[in-house]
NUVO-444064 format. One line per field, with one value per atom (N, C-alpha, C): x, y, z; residue number from 0. Coordinates in steps of 0.02 Angstrom, whole numbers. Layout:
N
X: c(X  ...)
Y: c(Y  ...)
Z: c(Z  ...)
nr: c(NUM  ...)
end
This chain:
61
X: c(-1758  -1760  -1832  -1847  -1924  -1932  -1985  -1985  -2063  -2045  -2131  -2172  -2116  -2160  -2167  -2246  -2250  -2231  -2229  -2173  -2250  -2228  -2292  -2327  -2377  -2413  -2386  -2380  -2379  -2445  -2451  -2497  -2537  -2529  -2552  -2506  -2565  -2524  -2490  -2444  -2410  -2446  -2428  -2476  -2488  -2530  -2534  -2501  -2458  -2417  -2458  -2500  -2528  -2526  -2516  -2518  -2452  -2399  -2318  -2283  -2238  -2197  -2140  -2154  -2100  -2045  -2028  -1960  -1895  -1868  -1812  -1764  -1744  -1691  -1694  -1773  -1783  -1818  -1827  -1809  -1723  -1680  -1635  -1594  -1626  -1610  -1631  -1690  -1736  -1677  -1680  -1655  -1582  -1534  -1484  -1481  -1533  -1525  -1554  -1612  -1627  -1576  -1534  -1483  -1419  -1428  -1379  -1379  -1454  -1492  -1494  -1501  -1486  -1413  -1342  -1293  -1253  -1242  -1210  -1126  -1107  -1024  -1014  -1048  -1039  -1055  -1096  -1127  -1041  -1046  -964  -916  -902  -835  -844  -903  -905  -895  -937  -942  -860  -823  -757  -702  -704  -675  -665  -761  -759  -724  -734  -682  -623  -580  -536  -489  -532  -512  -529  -575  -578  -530  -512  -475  -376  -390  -325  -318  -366  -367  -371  -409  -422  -355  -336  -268  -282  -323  -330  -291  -223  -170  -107)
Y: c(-1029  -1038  -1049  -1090  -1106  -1103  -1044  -1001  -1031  -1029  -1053  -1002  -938  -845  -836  -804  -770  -682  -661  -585  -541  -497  -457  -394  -374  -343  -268  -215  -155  -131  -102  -61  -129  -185  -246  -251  -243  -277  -321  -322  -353  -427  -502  -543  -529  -533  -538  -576  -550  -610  -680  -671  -726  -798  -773  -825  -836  -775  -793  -857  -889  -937  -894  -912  -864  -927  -944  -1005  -1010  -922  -921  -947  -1008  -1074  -1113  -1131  -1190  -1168  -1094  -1060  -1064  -1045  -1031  -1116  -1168  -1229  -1257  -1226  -1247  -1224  -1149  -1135  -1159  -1171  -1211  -1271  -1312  -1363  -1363  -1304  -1289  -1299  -1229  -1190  -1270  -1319  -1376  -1425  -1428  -1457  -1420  -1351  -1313  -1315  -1310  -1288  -1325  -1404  -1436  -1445  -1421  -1397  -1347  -1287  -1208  -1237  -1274  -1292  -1328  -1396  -1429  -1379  -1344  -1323  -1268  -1217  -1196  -1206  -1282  -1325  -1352  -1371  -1387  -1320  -1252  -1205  -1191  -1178  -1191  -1227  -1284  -1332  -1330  -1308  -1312  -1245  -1204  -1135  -1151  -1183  -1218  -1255  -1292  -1369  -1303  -1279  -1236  -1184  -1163  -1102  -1152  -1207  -1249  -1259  -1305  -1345  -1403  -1477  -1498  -1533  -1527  -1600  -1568)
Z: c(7645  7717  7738  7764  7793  7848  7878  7925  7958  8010  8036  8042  8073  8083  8021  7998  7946  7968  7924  7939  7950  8001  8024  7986  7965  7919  7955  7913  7963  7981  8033  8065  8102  8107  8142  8210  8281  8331  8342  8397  8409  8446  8420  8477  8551  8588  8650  8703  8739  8795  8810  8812  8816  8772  8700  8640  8641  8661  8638  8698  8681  8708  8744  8809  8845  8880  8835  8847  8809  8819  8785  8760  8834  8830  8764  8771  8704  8640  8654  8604  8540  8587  8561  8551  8599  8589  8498  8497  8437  8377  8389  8335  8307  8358  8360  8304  8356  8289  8217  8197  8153  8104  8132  8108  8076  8150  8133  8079  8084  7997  7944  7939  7884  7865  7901  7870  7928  7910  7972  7957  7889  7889  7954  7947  7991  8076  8063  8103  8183  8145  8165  8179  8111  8128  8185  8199  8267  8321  8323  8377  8397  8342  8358  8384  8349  8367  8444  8473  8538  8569  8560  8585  8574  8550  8542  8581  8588  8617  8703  8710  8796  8792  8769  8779  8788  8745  8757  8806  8826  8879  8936  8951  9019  9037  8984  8976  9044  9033  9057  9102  9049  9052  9101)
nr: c(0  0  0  1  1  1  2  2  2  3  3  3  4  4  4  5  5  5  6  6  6  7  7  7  8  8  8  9  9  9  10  10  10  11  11  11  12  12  12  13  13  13  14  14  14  15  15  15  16  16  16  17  17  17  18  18  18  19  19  19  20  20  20  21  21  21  22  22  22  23  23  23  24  24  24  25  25  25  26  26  26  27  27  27  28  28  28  29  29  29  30  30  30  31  31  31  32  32  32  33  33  33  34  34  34  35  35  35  36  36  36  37  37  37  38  38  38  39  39  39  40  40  40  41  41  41  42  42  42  43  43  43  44  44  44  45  45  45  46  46  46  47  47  47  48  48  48  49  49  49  50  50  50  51  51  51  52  52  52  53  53  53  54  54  54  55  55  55  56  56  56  57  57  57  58  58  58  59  59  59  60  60  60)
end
């Protein structure tokens, strides 16, 4: 798995708010597709489940 965070030393602070990215949205956008390029079988068939559980609970038709 290739991680961009290197893992934090103990007894080393935590970064300063200042340096961290406070953009949770495209945070979790990022990791999404990471995640969609790493393992894009798991990836689909999620994406379809969802759908398929809206498409049946909506019941468009």
């Amino acid at each position: 798995m290739n991680s961009t965070l290197a893992p934090r030393e103990v007894g080393t602070p935590w970064p300063s708010s200042s340096s961290t990215n406070k953009n949770p949205a495209e945070d979790i956008i990022n990791y999404l597709k990471q995640y969609a390029r790493e393992k894009p079988d798991v990836a689909a068939l999620w994406i379809f489940g969802i759908g398929f559980v809206l498409g049946w609970k909506l019941k468009p038709w």
